[in-house]
Biopython code that builds the backbone (N, CA, C, O; Angstrom):
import numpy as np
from Bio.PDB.StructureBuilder import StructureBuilder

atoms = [
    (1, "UNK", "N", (-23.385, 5.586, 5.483)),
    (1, "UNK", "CA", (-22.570, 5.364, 4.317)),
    (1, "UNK", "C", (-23.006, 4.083, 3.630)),
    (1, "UNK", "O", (-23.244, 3.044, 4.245)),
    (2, "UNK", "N", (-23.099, 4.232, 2.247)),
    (2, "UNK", "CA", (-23.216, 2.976, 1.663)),
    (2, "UNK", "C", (-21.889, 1.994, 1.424)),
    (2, "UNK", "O", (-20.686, 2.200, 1.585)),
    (3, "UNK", "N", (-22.645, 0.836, 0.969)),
    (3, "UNK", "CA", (-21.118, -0.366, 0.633)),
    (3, "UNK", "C", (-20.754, 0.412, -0.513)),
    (3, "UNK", "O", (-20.050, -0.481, -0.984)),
    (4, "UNK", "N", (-20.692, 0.953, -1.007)),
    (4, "UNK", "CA", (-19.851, 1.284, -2.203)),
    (4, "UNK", "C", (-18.781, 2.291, -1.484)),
    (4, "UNK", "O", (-17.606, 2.420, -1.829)),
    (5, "UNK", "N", (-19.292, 2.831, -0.642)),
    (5, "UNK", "CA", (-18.093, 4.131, 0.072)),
    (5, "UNK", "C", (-17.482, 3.559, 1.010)),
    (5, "UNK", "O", (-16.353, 4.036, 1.130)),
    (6, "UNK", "N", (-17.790, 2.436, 2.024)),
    (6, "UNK", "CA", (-16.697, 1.373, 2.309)),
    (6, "UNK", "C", (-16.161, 0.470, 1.754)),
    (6, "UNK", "O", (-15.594, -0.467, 2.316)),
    (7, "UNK", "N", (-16.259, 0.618, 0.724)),
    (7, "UNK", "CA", (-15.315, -0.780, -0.064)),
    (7, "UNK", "C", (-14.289, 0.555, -0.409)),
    (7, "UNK", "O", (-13.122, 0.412, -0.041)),
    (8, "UNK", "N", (-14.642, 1.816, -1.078)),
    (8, "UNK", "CA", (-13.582, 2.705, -1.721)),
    (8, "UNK", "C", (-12.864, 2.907, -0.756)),
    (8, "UNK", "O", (-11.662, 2.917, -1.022)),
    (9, "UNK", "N", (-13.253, 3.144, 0.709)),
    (9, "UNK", "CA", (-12.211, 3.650, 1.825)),
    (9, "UNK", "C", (-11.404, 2.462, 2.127)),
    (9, "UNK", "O", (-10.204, 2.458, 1.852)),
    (10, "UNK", "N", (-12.058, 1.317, 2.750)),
    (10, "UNK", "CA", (-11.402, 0.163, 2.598)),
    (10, "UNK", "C", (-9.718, 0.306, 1.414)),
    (10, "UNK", "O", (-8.603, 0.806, 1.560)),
    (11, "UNK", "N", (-10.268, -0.278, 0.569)),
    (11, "UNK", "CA", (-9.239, 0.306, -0.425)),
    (11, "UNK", "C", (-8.115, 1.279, -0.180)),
    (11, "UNK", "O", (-7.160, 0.870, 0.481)),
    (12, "UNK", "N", (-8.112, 2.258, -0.536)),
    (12, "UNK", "CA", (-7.457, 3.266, -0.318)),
    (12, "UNK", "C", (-6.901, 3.231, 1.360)),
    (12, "UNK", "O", (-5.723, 3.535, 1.545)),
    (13, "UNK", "N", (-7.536, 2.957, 2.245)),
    (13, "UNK", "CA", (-6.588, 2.829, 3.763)),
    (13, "UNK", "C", (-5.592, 1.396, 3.425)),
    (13, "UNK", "O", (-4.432, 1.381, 3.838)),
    (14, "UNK", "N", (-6.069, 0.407, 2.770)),
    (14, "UNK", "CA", (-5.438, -0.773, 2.449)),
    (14, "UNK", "C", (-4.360, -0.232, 1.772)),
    (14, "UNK", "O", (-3.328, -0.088, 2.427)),
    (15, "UNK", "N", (-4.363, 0.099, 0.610)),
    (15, "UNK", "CA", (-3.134, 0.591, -0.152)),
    (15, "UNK", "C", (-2.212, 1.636, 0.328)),
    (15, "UNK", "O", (-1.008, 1.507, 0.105)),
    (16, "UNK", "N", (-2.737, 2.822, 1.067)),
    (16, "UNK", "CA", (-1.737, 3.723, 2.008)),
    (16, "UNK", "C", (-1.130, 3.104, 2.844)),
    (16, "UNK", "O", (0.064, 3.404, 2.876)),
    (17, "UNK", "N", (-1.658, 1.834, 4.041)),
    (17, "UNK", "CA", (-1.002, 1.563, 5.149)),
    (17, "UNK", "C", (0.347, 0.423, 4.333)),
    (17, "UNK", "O", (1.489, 0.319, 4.780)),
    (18, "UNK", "N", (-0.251, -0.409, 2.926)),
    (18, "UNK", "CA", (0.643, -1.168, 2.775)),
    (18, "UNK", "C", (1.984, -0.289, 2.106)),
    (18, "UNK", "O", (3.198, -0.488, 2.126)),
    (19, "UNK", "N", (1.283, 0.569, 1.626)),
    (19, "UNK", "CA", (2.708, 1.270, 0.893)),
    (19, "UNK", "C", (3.853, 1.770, 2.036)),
    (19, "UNK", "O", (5.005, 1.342, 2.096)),
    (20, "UNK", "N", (3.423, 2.490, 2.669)),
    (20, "UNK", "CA", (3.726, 2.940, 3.820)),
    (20, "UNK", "C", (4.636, 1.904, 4.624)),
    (20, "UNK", "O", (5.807, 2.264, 4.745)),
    (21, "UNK", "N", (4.417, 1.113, 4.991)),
    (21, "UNK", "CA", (4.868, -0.077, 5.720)),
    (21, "UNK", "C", (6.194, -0.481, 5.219)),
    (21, "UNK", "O", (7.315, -0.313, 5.701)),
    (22, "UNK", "N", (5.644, -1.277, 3.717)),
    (22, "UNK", "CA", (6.612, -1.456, 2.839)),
    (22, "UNK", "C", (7.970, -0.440, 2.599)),
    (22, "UNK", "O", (9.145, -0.776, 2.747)),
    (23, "UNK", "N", (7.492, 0.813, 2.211)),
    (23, "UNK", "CA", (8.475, 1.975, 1.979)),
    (23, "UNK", "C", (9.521, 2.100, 3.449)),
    (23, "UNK", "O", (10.606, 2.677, 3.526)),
    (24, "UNK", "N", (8.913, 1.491, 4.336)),
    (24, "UNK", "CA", (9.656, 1.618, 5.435)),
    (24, "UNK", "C", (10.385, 1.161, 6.137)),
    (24, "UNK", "O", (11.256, 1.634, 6.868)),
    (25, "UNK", "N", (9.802, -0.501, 5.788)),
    (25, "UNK", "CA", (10.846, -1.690, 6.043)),
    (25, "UNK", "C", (11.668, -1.811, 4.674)),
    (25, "UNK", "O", (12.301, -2.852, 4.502)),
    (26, "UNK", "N", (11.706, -0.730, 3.600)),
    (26, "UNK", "CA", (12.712, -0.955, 2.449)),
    (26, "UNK", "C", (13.841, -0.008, 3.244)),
    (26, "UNK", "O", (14.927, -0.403, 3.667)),
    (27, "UNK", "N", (13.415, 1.055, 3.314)),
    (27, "UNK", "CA", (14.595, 2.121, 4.137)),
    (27, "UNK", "C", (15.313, 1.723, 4.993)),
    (27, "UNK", "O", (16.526, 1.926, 5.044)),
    (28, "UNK", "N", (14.530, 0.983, 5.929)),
    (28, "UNK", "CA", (15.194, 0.421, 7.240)),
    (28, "UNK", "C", (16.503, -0.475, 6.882)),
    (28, "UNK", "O", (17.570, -0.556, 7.492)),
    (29, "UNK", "N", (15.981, -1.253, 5.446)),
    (29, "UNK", "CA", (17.058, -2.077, 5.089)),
    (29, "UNK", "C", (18.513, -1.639, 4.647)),
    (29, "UNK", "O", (19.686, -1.949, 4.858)),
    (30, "UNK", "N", (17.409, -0.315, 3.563)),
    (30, "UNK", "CA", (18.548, 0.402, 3.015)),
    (30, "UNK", "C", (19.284, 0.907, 4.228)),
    (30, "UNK", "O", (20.512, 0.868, 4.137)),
    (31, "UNK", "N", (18.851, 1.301, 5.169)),
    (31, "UNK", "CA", (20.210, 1.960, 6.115)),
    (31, "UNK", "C", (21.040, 0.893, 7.071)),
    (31, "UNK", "O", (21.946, 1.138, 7.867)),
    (32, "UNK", "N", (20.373, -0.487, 6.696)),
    (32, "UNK", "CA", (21.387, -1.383, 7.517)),
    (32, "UNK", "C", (22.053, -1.260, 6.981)),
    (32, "UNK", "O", (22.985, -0.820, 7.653)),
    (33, "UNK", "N", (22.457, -1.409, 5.471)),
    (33, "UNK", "CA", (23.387, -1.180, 4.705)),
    (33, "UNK", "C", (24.504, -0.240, 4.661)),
    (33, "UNK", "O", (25.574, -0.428, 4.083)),
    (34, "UNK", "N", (24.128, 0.863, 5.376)),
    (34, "UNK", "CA", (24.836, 1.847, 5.173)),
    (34, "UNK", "C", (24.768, 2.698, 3.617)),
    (34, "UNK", "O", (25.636, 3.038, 2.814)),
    (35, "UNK", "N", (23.342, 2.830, 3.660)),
    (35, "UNK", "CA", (22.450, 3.666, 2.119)),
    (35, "UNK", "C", (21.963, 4.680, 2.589)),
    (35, "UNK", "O", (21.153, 4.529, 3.504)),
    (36, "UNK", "N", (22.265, 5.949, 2.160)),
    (36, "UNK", "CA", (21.707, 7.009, 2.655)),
    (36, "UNK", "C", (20.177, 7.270, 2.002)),
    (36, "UNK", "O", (19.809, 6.888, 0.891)),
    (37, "UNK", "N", (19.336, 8.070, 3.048)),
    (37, "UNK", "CA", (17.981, 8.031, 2.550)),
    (37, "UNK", "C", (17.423, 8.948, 1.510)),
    (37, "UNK", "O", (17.496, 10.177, 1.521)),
    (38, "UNK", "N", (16.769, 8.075, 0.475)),
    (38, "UNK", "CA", (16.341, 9.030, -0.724)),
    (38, "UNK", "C", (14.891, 9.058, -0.961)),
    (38, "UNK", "O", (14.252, 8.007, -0.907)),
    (39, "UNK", "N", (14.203, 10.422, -1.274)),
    (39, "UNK", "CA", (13.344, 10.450, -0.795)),
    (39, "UNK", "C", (12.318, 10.083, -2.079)),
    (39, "UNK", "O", (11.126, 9.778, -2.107)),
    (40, "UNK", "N", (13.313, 10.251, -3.103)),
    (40, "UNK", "CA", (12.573, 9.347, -4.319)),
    (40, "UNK", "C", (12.458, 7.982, -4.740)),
    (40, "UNK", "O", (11.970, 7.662, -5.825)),
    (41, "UNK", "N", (13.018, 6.963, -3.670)),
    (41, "UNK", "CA", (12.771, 6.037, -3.937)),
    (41, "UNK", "C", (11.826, 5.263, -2.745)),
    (41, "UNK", "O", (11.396, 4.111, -2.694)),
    (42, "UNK", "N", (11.668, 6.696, -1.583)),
    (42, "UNK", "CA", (11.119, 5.968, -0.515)),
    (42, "UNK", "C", (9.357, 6.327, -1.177)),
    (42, "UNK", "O", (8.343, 5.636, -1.082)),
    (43, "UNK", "N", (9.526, 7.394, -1.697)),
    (43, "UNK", "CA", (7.968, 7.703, -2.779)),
    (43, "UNK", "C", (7.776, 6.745, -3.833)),
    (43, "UNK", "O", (6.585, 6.435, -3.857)),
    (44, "UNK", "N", (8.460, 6.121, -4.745)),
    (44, "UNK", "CA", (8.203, 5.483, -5.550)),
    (44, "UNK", "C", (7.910, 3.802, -4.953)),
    (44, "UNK", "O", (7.357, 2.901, -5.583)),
    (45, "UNK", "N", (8.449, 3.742, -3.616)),
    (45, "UNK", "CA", (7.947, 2.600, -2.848)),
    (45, "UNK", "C", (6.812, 2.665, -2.627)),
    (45, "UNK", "O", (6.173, 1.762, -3.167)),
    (46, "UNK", "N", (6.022, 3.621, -1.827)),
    (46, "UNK", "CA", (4.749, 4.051, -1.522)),
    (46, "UNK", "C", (4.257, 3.635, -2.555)),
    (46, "UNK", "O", (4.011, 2.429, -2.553)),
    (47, "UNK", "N", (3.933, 4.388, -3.773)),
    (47, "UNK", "CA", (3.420, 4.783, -4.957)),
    (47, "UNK", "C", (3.252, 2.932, -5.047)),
    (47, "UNK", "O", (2.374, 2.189, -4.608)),
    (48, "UNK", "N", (4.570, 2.641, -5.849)),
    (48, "UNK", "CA", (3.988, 1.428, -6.480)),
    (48, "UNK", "C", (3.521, 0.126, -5.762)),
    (48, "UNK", "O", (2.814, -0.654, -6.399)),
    (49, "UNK", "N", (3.992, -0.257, -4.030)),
    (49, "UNK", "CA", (3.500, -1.059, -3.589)),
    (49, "UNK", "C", (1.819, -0.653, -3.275)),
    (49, "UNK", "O", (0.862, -1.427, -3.260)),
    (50, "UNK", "N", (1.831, 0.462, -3.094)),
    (50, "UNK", "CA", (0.295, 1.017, -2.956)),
    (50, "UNK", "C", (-0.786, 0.605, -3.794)),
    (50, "UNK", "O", (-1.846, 0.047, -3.510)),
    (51, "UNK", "N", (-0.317, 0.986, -4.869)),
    (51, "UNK", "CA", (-1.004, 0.462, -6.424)),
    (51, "UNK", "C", (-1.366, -0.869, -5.698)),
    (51, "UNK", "O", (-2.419, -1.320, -5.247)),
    (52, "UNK", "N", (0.304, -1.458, -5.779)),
    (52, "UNK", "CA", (-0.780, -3.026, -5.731)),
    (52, "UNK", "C", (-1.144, -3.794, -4.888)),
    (52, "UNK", "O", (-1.654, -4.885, -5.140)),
    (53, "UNK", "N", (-0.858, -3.170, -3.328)),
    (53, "UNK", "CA", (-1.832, -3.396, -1.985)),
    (53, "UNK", "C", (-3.653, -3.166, -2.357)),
    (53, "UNK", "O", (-4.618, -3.927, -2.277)),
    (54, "UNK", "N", (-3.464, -1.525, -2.841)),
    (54, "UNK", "CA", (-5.281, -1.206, -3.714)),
    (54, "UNK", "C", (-5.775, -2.087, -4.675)),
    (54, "UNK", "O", (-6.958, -2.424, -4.723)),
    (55, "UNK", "N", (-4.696, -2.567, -5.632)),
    (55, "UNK", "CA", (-5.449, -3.547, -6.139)),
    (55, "UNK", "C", (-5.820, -4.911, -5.708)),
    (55, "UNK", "O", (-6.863, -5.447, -6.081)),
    (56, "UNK", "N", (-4.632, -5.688, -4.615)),
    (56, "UNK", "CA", (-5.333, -6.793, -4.108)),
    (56, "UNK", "C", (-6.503, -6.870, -2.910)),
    (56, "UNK", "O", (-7.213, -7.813, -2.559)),
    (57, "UNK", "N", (-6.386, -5.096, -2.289)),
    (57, "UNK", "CA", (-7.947, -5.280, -1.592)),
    (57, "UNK", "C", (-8.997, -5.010, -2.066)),
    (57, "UNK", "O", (-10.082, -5.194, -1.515)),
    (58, "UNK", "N", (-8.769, -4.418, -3.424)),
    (58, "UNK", "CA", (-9.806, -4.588, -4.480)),
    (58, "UNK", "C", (-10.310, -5.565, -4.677)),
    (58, "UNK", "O", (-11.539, -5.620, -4.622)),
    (59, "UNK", "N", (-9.296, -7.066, -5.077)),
    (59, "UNK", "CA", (-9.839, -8.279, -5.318)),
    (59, "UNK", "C", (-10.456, -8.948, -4.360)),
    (59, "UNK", "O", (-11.480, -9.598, -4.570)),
    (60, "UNK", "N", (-9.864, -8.845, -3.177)),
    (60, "UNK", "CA", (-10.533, -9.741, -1.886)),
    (60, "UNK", "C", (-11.582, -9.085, -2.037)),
    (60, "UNK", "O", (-12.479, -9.824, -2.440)),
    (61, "UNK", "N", (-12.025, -7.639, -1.856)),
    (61, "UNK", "CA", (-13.575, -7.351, -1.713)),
    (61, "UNK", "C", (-14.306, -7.881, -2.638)),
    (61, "UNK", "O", (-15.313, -8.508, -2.308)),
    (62, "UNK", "N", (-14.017, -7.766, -3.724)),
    (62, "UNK", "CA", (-14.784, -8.230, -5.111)),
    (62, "UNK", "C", (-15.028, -9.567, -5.151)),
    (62, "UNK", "O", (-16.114, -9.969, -5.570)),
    (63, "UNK", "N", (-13.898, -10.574, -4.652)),
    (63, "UNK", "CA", (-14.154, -11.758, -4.530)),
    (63, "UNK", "C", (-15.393, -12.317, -3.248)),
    (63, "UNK", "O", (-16.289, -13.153, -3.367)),
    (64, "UNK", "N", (-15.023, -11.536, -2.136)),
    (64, "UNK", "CA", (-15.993, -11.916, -0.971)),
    (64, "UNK", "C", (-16.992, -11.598, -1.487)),
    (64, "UNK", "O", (-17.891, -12.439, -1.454)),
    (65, "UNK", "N", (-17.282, -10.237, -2.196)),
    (65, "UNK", "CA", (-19.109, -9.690, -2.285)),
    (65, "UNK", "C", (-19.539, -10.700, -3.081)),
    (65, "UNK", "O", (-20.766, -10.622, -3.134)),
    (66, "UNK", "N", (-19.033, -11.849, -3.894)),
    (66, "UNK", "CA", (-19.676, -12.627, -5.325)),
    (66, "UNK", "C", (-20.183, -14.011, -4.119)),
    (66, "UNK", "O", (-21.171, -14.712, -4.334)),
    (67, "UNK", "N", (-19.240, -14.183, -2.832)),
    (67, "UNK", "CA", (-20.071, -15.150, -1.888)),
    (67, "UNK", "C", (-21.435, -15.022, -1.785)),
    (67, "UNK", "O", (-22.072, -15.776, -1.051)),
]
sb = StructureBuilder()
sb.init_structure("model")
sb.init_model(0)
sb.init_chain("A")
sb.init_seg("    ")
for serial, (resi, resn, name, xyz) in enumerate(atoms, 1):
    if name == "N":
        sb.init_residue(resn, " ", resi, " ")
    sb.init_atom(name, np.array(xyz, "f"), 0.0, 1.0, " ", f" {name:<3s}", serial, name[0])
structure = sb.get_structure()
């Protein structure tokens, strides 16, 4: 595989595991609360912390490769 197809996987595992994570320690909260679980906001957690987990391991790579 070339660096261009590990930086894209990189990426993309970066942004799934953070969304993921995130979406999960939000739920967890929501049900300390006593919040029942919705499955559109546990997706729109994913979704948008994802975005911008992908975009900041975007930057670290981009920044390290210019070393």
């Amino acid at each position: 595989m070339d660096l261009k197809n590990k930086q894209i996987k990189a990426i993309l595992i970066g942004a799934l595991i953070g969304g993921l994570v995130y979406a999960a320690l939000m739920t967890l909260f929501d049900y300390s609360y006593r919040q029942d679980f919705s499955i559109g906001k546990f997706s729109a957690n994913v979704i948008f912390f994802g975005i911008f987990m992908g975009w900041l391991t975007y930057y670290n790579i981009k920044k390290q490769s210019k070393k």
